[in-house]
C-alpha atoms as an extended CHARMM CRD file, in Angstrom:
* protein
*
        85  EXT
         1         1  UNK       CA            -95.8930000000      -67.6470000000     -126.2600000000  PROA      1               0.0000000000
         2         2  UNK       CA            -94.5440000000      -68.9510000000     -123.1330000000  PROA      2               0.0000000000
         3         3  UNK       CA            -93.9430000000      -66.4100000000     -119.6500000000  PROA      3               0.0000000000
         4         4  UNK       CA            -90.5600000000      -67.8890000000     -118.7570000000  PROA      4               0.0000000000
         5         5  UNK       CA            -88.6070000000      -67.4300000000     -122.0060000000  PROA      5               0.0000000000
         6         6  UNK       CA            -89.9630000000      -63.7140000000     -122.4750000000  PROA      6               0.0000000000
         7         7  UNK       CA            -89.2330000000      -63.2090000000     -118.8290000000  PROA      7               0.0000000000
         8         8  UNK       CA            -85.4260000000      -64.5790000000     -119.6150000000  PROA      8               0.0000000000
         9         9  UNK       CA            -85.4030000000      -62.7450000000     -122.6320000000  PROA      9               0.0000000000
        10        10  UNK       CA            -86.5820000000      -59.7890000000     -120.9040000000  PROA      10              0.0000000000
        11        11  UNK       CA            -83.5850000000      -60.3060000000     -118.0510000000  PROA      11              0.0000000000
        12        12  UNK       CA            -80.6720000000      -60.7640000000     -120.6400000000  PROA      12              0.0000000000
        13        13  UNK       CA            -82.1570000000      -57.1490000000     -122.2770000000  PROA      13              0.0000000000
        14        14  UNK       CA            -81.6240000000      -55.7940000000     -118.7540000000  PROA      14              0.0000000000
        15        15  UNK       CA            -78.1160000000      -57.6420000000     -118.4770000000  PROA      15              0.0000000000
        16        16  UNK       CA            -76.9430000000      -56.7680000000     -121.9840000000  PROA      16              0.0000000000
        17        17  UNK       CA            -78.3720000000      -55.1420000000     -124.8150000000  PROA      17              0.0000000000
        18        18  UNK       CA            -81.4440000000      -55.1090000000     -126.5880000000  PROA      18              0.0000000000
        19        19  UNK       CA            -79.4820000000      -54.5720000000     -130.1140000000  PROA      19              0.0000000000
        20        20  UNK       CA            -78.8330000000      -58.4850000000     -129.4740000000  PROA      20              0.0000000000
        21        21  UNK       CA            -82.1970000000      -59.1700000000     -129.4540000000  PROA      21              0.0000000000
        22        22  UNK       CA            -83.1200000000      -57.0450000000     -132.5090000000  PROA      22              0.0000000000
        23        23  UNK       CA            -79.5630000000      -58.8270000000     -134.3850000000  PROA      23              0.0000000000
        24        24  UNK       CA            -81.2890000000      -62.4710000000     -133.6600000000  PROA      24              0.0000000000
        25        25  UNK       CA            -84.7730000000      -61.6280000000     -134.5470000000  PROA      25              0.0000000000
        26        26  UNK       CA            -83.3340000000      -60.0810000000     -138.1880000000  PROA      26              0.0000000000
        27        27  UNK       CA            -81.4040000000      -63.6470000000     -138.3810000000  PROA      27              0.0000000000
        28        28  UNK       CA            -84.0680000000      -66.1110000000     -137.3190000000  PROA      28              0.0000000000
        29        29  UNK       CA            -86.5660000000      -64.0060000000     -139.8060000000  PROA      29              0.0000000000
        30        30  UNK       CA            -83.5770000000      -64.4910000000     -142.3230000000  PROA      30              0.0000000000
        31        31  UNK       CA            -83.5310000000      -68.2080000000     -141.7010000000  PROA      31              0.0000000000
        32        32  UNK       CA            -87.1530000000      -68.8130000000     -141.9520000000  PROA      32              0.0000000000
        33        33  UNK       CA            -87.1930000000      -68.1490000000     -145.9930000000  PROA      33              0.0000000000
        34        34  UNK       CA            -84.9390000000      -71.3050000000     -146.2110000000  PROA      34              0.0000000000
        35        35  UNK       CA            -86.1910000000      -73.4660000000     -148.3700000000  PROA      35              0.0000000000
        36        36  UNK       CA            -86.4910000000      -76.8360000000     -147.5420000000  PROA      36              0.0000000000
        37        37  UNK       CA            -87.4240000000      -76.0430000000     -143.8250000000  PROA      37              0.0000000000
        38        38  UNK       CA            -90.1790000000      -78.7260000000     -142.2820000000  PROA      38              0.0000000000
        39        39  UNK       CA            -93.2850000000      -77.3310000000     -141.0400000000  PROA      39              0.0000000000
        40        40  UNK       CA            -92.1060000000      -77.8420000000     -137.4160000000  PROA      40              0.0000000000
        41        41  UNK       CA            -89.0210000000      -76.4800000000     -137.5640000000  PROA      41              0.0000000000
        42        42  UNK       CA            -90.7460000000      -72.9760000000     -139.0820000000  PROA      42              0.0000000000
        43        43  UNK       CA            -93.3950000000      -73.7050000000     -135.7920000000  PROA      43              0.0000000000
        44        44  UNK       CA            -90.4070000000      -73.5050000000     -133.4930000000  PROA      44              0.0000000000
        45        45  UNK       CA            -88.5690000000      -70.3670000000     -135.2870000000  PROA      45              0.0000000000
        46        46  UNK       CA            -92.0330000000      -68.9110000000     -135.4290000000  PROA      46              0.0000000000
        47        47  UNK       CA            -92.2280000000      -69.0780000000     -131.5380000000  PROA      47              0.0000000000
        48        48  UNK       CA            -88.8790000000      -68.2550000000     -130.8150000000  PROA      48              0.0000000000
        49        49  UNK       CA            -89.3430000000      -64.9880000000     -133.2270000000  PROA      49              0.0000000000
        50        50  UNK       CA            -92.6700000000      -64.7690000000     -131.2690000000  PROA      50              0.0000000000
        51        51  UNK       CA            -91.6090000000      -64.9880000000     -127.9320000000  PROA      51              0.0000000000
        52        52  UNK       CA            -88.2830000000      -62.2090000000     -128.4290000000  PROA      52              0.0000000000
        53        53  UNK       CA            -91.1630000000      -59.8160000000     -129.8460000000  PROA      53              0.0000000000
        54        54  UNK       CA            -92.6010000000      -60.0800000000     -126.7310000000  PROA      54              0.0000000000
        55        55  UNK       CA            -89.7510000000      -59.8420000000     -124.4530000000  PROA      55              0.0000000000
        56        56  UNK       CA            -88.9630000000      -56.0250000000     -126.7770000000  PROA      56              0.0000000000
        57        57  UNK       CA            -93.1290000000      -54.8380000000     -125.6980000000  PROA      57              0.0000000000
        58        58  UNK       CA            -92.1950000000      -55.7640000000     -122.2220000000  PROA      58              0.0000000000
        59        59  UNK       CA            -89.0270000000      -54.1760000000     -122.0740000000  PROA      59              0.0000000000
        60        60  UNK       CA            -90.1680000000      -50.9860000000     -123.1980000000  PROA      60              0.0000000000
        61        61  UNK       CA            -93.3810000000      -51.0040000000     -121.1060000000  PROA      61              0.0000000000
        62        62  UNK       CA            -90.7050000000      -51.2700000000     -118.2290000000  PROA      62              0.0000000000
        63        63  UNK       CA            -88.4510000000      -48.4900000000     -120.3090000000  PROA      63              0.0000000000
        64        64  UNK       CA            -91.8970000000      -46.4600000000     -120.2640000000  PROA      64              0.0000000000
        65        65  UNK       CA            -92.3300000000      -46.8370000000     -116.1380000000  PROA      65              0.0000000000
        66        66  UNK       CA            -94.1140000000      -50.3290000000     -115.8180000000  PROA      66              0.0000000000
        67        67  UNK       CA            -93.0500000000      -52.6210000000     -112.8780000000  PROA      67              0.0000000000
        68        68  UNK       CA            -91.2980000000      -55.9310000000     -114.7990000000  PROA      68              0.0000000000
        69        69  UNK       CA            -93.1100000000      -57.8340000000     -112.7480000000  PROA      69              0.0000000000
        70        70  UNK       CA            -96.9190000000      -55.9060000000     -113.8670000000  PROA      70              0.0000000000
        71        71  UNK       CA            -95.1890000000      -55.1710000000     -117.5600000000  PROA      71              0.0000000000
        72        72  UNK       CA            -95.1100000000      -59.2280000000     -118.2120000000  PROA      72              0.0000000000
        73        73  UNK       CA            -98.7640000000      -59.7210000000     -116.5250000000  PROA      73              0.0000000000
        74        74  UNK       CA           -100.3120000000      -57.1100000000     -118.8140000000  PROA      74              0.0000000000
        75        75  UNK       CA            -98.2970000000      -58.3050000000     -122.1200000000  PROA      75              0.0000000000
        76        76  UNK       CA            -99.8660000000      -61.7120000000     -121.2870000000  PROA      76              0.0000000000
        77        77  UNK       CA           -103.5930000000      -60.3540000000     -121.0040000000  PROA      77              0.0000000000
        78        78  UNK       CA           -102.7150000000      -58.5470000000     -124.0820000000  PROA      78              0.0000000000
        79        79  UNK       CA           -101.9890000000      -62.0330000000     -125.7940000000  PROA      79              0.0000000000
        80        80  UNK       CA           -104.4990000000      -64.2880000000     -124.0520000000  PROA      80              0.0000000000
        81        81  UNK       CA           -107.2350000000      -61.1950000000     -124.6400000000  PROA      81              0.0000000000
        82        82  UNK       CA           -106.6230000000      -61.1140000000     -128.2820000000  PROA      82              0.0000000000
        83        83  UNK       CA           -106.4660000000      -65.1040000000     -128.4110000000  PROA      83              0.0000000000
        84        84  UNK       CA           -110.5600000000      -64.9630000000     -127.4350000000  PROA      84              0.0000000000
        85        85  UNK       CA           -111.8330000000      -62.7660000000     -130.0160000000  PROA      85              0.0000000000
């Protein structure tokens, strides 16, 4: 997962609508049963599906009262914290 595209994903929620972001992750979860795909093009859809999944937690910890800014630092502690178990 990488800070800056769930923090732009997070900003075009804000600017637009987050039934765009739920319509692209229900296509790129679509595409990834094509068959035929190479293992790093399914890498790169499975960050891209990754990193919109974030940008949804984050935009509803802000819906819920979090600061954006405090929303994306504890989403990313979240991650990193479940990364060293």
């Amino acid at each position: 997962m990488k800070l800056p595209i769930i923090k732009t994903a997070v900003e075009y929620i804000e600017e637009n609508s987050v039934d765009h972001i739920d319509h692209t992750l229900a296509v790129l979860e679509h595409m990834s049963q094509a068959r035929g795909l190479k293992d790093e093009e399914l890498d790169t859809i499975g960050e891209l599906i990754s990193n919109l999944a974030g940008a949804l937690e984050v935009h509803n910890s802000i819906q819920n009262g979090a600061e954006k800014r405090q929303a994306l630092n504890d989403f990313m502690q979240r991650v990193l914290g479940s990364i060293d178990k």
